[in-house]
C-alpha positions in Angstrom: 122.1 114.5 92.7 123.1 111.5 90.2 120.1 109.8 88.5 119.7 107.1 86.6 116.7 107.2 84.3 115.6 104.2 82.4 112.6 104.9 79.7 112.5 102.9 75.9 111.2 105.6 74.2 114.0 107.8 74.5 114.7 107.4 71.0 112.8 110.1 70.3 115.4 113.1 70.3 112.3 116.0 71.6 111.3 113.6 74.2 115.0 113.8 75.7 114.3 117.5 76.9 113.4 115.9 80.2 117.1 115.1 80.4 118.2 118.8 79.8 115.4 120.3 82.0 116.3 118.2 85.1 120.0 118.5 84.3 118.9 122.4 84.4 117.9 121.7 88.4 120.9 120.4 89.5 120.7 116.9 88.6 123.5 114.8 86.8 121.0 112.5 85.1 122.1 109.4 82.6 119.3 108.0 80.3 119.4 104.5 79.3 117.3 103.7 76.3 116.5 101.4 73.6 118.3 101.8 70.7 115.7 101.6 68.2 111.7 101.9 69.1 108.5 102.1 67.4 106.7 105.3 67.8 103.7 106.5 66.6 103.8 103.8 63.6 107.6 105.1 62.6 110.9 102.9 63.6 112.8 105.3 65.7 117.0 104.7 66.4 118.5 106.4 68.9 120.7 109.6 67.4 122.2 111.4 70.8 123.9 114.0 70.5 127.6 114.2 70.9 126.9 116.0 75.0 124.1 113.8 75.8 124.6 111.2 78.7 122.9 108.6 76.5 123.2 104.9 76.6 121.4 103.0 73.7 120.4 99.3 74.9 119.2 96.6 72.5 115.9 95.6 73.2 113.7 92.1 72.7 110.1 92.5 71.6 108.0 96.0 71.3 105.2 95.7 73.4 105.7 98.4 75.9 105.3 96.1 79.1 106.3 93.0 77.3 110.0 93.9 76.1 113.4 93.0 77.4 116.4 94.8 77.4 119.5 93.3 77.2 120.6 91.7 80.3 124.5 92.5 79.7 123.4 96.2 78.6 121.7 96.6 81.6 124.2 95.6 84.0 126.6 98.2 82.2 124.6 100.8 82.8 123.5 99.8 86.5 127.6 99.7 87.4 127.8 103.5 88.1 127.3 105.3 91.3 123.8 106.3 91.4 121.6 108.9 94.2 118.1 107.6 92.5 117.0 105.1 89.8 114.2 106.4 88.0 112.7 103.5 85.7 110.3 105.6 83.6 108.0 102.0 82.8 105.1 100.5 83.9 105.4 99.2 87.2 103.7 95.5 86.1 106.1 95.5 83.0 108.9 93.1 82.3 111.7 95.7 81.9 110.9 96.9 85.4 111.0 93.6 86.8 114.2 92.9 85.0 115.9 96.2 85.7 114.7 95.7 89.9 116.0 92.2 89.8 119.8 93.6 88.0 120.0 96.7 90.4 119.7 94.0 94.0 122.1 92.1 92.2 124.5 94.3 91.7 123.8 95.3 95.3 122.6 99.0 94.5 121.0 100.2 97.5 119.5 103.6 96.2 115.5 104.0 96.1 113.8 104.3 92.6 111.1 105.8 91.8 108.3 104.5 89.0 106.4 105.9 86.2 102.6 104.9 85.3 99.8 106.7 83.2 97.8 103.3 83.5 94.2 105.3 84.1 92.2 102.1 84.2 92.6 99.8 86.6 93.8 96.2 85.6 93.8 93.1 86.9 97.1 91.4 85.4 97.4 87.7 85.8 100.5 86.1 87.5 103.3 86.4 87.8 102.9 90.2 86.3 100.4 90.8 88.8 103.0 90.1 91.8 106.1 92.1 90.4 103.8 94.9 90.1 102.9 95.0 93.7 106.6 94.3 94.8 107.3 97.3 92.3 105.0 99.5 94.2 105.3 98.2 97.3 109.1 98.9 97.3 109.2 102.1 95.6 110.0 105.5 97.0 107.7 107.2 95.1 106.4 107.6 91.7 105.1 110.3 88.9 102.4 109.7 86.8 100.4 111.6 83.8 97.1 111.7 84.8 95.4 111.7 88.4 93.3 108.4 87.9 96.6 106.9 87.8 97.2 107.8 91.4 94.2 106.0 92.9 95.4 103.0 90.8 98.9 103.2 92.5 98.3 103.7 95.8 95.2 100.5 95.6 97.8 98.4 94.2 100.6 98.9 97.2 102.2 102.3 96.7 103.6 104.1 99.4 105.7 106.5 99.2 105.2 110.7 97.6 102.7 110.2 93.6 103.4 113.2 92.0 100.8 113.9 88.7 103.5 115.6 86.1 101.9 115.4 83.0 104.0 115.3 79.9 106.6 117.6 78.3 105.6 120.1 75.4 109.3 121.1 73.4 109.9 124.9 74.0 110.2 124.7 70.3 106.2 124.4 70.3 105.4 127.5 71.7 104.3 129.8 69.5 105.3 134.1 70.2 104.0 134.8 67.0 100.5 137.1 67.0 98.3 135.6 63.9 95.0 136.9 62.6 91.8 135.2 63.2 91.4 132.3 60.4 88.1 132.8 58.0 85.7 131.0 60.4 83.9 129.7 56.8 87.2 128.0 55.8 88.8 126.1 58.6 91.9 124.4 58.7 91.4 121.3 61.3 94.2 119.2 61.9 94.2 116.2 63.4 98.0 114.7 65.1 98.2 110.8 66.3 97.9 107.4 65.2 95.6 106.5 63.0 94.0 103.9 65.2 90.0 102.9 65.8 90.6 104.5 69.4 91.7 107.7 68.3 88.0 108.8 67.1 89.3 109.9 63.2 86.0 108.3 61.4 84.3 110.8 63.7 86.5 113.9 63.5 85.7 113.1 59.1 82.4 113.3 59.7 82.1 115.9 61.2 84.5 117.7 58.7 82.1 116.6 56.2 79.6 118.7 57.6 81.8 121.7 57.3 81.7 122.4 53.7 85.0 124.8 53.0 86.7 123.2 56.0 90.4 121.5 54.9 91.7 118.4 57.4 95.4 118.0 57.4 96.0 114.4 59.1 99.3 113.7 60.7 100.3 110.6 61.7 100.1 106.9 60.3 98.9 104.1 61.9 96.4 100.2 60.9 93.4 102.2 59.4 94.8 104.8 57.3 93.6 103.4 53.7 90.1 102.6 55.3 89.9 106.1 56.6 91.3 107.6 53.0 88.5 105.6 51.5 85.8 106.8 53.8 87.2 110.7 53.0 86.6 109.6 49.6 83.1 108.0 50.0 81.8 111.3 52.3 82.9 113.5 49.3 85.7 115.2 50.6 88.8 113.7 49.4 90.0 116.3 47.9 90.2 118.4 50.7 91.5 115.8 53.4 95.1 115.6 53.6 96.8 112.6 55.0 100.5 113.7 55.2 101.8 111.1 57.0 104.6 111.0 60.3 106.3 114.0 61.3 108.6 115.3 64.2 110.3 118.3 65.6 110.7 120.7 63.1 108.6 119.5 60.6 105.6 118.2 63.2 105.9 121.8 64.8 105.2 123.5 61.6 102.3 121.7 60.5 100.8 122.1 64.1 101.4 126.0 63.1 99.6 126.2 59.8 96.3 124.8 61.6 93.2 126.9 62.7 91.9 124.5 65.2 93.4 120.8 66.2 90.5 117.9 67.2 91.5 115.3 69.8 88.6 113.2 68.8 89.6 110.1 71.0 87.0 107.9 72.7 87.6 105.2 75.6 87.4 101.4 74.9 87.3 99.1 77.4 90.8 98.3 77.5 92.0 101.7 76.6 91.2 105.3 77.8 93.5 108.2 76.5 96.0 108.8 79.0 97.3 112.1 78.6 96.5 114.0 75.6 100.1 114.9 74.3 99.0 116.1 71.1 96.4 118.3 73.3 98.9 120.2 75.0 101.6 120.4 72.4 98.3 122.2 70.2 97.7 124.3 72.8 101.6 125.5 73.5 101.8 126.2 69.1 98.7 128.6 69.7 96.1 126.6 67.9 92.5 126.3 69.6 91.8 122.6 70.6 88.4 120.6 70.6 88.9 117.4 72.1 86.2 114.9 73.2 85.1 114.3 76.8 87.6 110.9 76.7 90.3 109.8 79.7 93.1 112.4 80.9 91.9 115.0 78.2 89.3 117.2 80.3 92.5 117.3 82.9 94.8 118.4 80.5 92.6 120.6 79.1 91.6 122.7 82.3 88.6 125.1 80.4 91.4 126.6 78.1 89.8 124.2 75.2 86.6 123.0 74.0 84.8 119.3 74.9 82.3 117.7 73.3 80.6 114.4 74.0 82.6 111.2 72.3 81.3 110.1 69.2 79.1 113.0 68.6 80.1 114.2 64.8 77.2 117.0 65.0 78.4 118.2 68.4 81.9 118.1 67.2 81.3 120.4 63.8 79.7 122.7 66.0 82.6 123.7 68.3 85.1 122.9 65.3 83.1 126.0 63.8 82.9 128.1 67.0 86.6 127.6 67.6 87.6 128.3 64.4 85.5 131.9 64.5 83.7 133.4 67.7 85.8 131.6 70.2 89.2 131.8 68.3 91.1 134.3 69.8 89.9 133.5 73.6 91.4 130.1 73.1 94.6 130.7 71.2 95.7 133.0 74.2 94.2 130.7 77.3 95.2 127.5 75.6 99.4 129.4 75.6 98.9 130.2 78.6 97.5 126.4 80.4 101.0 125.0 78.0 103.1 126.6 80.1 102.1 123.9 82.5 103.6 121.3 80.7 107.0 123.1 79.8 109.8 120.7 80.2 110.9 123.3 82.6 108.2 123.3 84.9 107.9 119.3 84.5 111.4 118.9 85.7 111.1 120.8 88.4 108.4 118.9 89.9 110.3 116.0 89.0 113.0 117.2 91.4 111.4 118.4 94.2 110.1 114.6 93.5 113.7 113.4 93.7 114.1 115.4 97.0 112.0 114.2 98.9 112.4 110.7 98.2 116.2 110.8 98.9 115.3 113.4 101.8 111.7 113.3 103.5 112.9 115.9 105.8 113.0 118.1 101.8 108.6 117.5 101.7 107.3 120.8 101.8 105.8 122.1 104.7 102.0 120.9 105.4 98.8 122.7 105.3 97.2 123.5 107.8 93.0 122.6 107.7 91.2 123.9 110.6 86.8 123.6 110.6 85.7 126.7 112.3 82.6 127.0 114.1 81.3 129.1 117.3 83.2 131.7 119.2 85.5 133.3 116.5 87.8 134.7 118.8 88.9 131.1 119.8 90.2 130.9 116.1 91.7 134.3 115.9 93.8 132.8 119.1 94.5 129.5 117.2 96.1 131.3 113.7 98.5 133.9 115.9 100.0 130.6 117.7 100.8 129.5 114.3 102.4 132.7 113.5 101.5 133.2 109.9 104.1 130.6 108.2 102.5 127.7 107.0 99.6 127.8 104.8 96.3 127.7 106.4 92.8 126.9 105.4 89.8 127.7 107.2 86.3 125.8 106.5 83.7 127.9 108.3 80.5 126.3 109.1 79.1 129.2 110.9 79.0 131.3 107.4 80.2 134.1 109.9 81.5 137.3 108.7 83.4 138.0 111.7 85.7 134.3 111.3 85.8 135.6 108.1 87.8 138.8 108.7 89.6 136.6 111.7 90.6 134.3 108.7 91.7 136.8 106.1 93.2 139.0 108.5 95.9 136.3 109.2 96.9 135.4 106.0 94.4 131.8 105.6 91.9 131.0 102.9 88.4 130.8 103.7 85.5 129.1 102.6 81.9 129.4 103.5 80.6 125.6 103.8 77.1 127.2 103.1 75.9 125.8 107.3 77.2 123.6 110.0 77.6 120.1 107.3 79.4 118.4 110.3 83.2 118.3 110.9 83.7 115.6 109.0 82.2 117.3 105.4 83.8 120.4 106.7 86.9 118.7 106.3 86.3 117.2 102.7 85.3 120.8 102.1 88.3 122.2 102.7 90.9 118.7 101.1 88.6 120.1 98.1 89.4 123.3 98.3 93.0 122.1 98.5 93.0 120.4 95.5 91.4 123.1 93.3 94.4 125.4 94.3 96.7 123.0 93.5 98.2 122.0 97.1 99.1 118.5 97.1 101.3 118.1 100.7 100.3 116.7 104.0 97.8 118.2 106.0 97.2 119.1 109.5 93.7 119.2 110.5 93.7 121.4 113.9 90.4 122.1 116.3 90.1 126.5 116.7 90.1 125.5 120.7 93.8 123.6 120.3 96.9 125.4 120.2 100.7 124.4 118.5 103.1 126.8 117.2 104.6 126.1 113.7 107.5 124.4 114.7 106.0 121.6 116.5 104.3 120.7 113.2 107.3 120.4 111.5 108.7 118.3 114.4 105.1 116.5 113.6 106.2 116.0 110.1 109.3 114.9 110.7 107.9 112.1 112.6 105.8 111.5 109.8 108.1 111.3 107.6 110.9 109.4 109.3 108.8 106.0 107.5 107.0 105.8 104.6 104.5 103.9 106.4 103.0 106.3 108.7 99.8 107.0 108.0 99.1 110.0 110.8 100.6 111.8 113.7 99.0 113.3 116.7 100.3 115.2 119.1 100.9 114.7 122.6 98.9 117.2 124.7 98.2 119.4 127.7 95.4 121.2 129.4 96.2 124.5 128.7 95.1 125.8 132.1 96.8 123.1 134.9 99.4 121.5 132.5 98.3 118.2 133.4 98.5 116.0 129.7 95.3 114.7 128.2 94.9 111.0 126.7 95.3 111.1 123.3 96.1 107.3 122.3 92.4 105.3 122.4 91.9 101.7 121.9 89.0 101.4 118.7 85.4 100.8 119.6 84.7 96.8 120.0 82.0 94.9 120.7 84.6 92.9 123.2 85.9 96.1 124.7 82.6 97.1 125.3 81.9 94.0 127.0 85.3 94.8 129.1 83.9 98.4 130.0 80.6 97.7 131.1 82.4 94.9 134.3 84.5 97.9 135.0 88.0 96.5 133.6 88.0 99.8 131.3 91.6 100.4 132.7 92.7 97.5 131.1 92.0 98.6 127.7 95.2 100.6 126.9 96.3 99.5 123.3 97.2 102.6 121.1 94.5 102.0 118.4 94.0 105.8 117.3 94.9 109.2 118.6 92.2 112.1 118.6 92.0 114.3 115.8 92.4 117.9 117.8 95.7 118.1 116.9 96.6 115.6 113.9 98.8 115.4 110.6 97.6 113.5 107.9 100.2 112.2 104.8 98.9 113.3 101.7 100.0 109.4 100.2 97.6 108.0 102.7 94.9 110.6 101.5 95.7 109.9 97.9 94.8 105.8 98.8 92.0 106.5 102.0 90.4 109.7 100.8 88.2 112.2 103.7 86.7 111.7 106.3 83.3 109.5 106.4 80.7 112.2 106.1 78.3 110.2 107.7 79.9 111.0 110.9 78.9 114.5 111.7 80.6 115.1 114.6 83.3 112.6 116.6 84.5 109.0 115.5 85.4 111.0 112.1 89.6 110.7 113.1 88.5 107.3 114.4 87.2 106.0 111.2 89.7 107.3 108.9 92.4 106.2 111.4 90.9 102.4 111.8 90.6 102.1 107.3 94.3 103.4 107.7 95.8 100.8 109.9 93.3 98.3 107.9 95.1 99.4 104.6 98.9 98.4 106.3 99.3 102.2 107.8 100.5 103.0 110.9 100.1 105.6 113.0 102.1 107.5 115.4 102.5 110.0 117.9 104.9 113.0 118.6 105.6 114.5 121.4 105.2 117.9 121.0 104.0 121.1 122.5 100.2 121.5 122.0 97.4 122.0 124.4 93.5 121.7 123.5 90.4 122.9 125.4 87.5 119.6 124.7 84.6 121.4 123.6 86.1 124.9 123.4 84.2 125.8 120.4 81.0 125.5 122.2 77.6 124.6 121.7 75.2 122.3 123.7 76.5 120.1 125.5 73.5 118.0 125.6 73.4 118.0 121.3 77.0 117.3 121.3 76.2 114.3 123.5 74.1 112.9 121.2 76.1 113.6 118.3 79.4 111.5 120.4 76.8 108.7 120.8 75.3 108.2 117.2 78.8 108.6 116.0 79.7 105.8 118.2 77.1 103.5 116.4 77.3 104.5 113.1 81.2 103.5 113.8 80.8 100.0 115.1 78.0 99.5 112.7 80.4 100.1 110.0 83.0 98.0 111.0 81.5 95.4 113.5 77.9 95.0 111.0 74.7 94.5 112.8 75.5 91.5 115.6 78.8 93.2 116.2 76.2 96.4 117.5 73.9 94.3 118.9 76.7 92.9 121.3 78.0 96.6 121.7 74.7 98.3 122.5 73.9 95.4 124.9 77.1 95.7 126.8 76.7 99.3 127.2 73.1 99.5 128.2 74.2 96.4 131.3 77.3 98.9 132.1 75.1 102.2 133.0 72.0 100.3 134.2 74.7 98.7 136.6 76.2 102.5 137.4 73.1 103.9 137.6 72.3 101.8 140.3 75.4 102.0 142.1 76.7 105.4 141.6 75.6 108.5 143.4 74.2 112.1 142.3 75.3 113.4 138.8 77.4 110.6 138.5 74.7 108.1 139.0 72.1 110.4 136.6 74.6 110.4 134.1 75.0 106.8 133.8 71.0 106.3 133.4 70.5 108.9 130.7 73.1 106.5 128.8 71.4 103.8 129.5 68.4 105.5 128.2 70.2 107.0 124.9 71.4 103.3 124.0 68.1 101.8 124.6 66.3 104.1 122.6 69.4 103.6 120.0 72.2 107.0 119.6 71.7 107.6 116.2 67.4 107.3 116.9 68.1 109.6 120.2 70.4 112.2 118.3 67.8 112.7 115.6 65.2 113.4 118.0 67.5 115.2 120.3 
């Protein structure tokens, strides 16, 4: 695969190891950066070496989304034959703009992927504002550094696979040295980053001050560095604060090295919250414990192989500076290694590819999870997992709490989780999206009733049709009773006050749009879950699909169907009927409630309580009984008659 990868700050020669780790994968990548950037308060040129596909570009200005790069320079580097273009900028940025608007004339036609770590979400004022959206709206996909960013994306117009990567830590960091436990009475704290009001250093010196043998060694430079010298100075301990100034790769290893514990002291400002914590994990990969403050990306980062502490807390900061400097030392050295490894370049770039895959191939995604909320007759689940045939991942929410599904579950190879009681189908799902997320599973996901039945390869032939547009939202699948063969409707007009209307002078037959399929059998895209989120846990049972499917097609998704081996018995997993009537019922209002508002249920429950008084009338037997108990449930009210029923 041929890449071209377009990010400023490649200047820095340790930040190139992307480059080398995705070349690593397979990937012939060429980097186009500036030729000379400021980072971390130091004027960096571009040194390359002599077997790196480097090209240095002159840039205009230095604000990260406010720079240009040279027009000519860019359409040098845009002339090769390219699989991908990966612009590693902000999507609202002028260079992203620029490069978007060189690549269509040149008439490239391969997709690109963005970059973001933007963890608060702006508002930018036009005309940045609309080449951000036609950034994102355009782009196959995008990786980010922290999972805020993600929501941001996908609000603002994204599409396509967001992929949180994190940032790189230089194998050179790691440390395989063993070191003995520092004297817990004499610290050495570092601190690594600019020396900038946001970066909490007049907190991380008081709290030093309250350490009396502890030593700070300061690395960096940055606007406040002779205000923070003099307030060493004024607290007493200026002659054991150290502020060495910038440092990189060799030099900004070692000093990492020589440390007993590293403070990330940052604290969020309204326009600024810290994004990813590089300094965190780069501490973490040298062996040296980290205390960091409760700020942005750096509890993510972190994972529990660190300490937090409120922001601007000095007292609470001294406190775990001490305990991680004696009690806690070892414990953190070894599972602060061990979370680094996360941010390798090596495990980075491989995300990054399989990234790259799957925007060049959707048919490359990874196979989808399969979510299925168990509850009643266990053996109808035990049925359900050996159609799948033990090849695609499977979780299963039980809201039983029954040992027996339990065993069922194992037995085959899922995950299981106790929901703690029956919390609905709808929280069951959330339940188990949760679950997902803790284990790090970030695919699509199939949500599949214990009383339906599809083998694994019609999922994948659901996926496919998933993935066959970046706009598809869902897929169901087309289905049959399992006993006669005859197919079962899937595709439903949504709930309207109209259609009700339409209903209740029997022209039901008329009302054939495809407005949502039912969720028995149905694939969700983990992009659309990123934006949407669960299911509405206010629906306990039914209109759940319905909901999540209606906010999709409201947010520009579509949703399809595929046609597809899968049968489904309603109501298999049992119950009373007569509860799960009312439960169909006070879904039904809470729905049109939602999205109609009050009048737009009046109209609804009105039209429904003329239809069945009009059956009951005419219709004979059960048929005719049936229709007055609905006309009794909807002019009592559902949700009134479901909590009484």
């Amino acid at each position: 695969m041929r890449v071209l990868r377009f990010a400023h700050h490649g200047v820095v020669t340790a930040w190139r190891e992307r480059e080398s780790a995705l070349a690593a994968t397979g990937c012939e990548v060429t980097l186009v950066s500036a030729r000379r950037w400021n980072e971390g308060g130091q004027l960096v040129a571009l040194q390359p070496a002599p077997d790196e596909a480097v090209q240095g570009v002159r840039t205009w200005g230095s604000h990260p989304n406010l720079f240009l790069y040279s027009p000519l320079g860019l359409w040098r580097a845009l002339g090769s034959d390219v699989d991908l273009i990966d612009i590693h900028e902000e999507p609202v940025s002028v260079a992203t703009a620029q490069i978007r608007l060189l690549a269509r004339l040149r008439g490239i036609r391969a997709p690109y992927v963005l970059y973001s770590a933007q963890n608060i979400d702006k508002r930018y004022p036009p005309p940045f504002r609309w080449w951000e959206r036609s950034a994102l709206t355009h782009a196959a996909g995008a990786h980010v550094c922290n999972s805020d960013a993600v929501a941001i994306l996908r609000s603002k117009g994204l599409r396509g696979p967001c992929v949180p990567l994190g940032l790189g830590v230089s194998e050179d960091f790691f440390s395989s040295e063993d070191r003995m436990p520092p004297d817990p009475g004499r610290p050495v704290v570092g601190f690594v980053g600019r020396l900038a009001a946001h970066k909490g250093v007049d907190v991380l010196l008081d709290a030093v001050a309250r350490i009396p043998e502890a030593r700070l060694e300061i690395t960096g430079d940055g606007p406040l560095r002779s205000q923070l010298e003099q307030r060493a100075r004024s607290l007493g301990m200026g002659h054991r604060t150290a502020f060495l100034g910038f440092a990189e790769g060799a030099a900004l290893v070692e000093r990492y090295r020589r440390l007993d514990v590293l403070a990330v002291p940052s604290r969020d400002t309204p326009r600024w919250r810290e994004q990813f914590g590089r300094v965190a994990a780069e501490g973490m990969a040298a062996g040296v414990p980290v205390v960091a403050s409760r700020a942005g990306a750096l509890p993510d980062v972190i994972d529990g192989a660190g300490m937090l502490v409120p922001q601007d807390d000095p007292p609470a900061l001294a406190a775990a500076l001490q305990d991680a400097a004696g009690p806690s030392w070892l414990r953190l050295r070894e599972s602060g290694l061990r979370r680094a490894r996360d941010f390798s370049w090596s495990s980075i770039a491989l995300r990054q590819r399989a990234l790259y895959d799957e925007v060049c191939d959707p048919a490359a995604a990874p196979d989808p999870d399969v979510l299925i909320v168990a509850y009643g007759d266990p053996s109808v689940l035990g049925d359900c997992l050996a159609q799948l045939d033990g090849t695609l991942a499977v979780t299963v929410v039980d809201n039983g709490s029954s040992e027996q599904t339990r065993r069922i579950a194992e037995r085959a190879g899922a995950v299981y989780v106790d929901a703690g009681g029956n919390v609905g189908f709808g929280a069951g799902v959330n339940r188990g999206l949760e679950d997902r997320r803790r284990r790090g599973l970030q695919g699509d996901v199939l949500l599949l009733n214990p009383d339906a039945r599809i083998d694994a390869k019609a999922v994948r032939l659901m996926q496919r049709r998933l993935r066959a547009t970046r706009d598809c939202a869902a897929v169901g699948a087309s289905q049959t009773e399992p006993g006669t063969g005859h197919p079962v409707r899937v595709w439903w007009p949504f709930p309207t006050p109209v259609g009700a209307w339409i209903e209740a002078v029997g022209l039901g037959r008329l009302r054939r749009s495809h407005g949502f399929v039912i969720g028995s059998v149905l694939l969700l895209r983990a992009e659309a879950l990123d934006q949407l989120g669960g299911m509405d846990e206010r629906f306990f049972l039914y209109a759940e699909e319905t909901d999540w499917q209606r906010r999709a097609r409201d947010a520009g998704w579509m949703i399809e169907l595929a046609e597809v081996a899968a049968t489904h018995v309603g109501g298999g997993t049992g119950g009373d009927p007569r509860r799960r009537e009312a439960h169909f019922y006070g879904s039904a209002e809470r729905y049109v409630r939602k999205h109609h508002g009050a009048a737009g249920w009046a109209v609804y429950r009105a039209a429904n309580v003329a239809g069945a008084a009009l059956r009951g009338m005419m219709l004979p037997g059960a048929r005719g009984q049936q229709a007055r108990r609905r006309r009794r449930i909807f002019s009592t009210g559902p949700v009134r008659w479901e909590s009484a029923t």
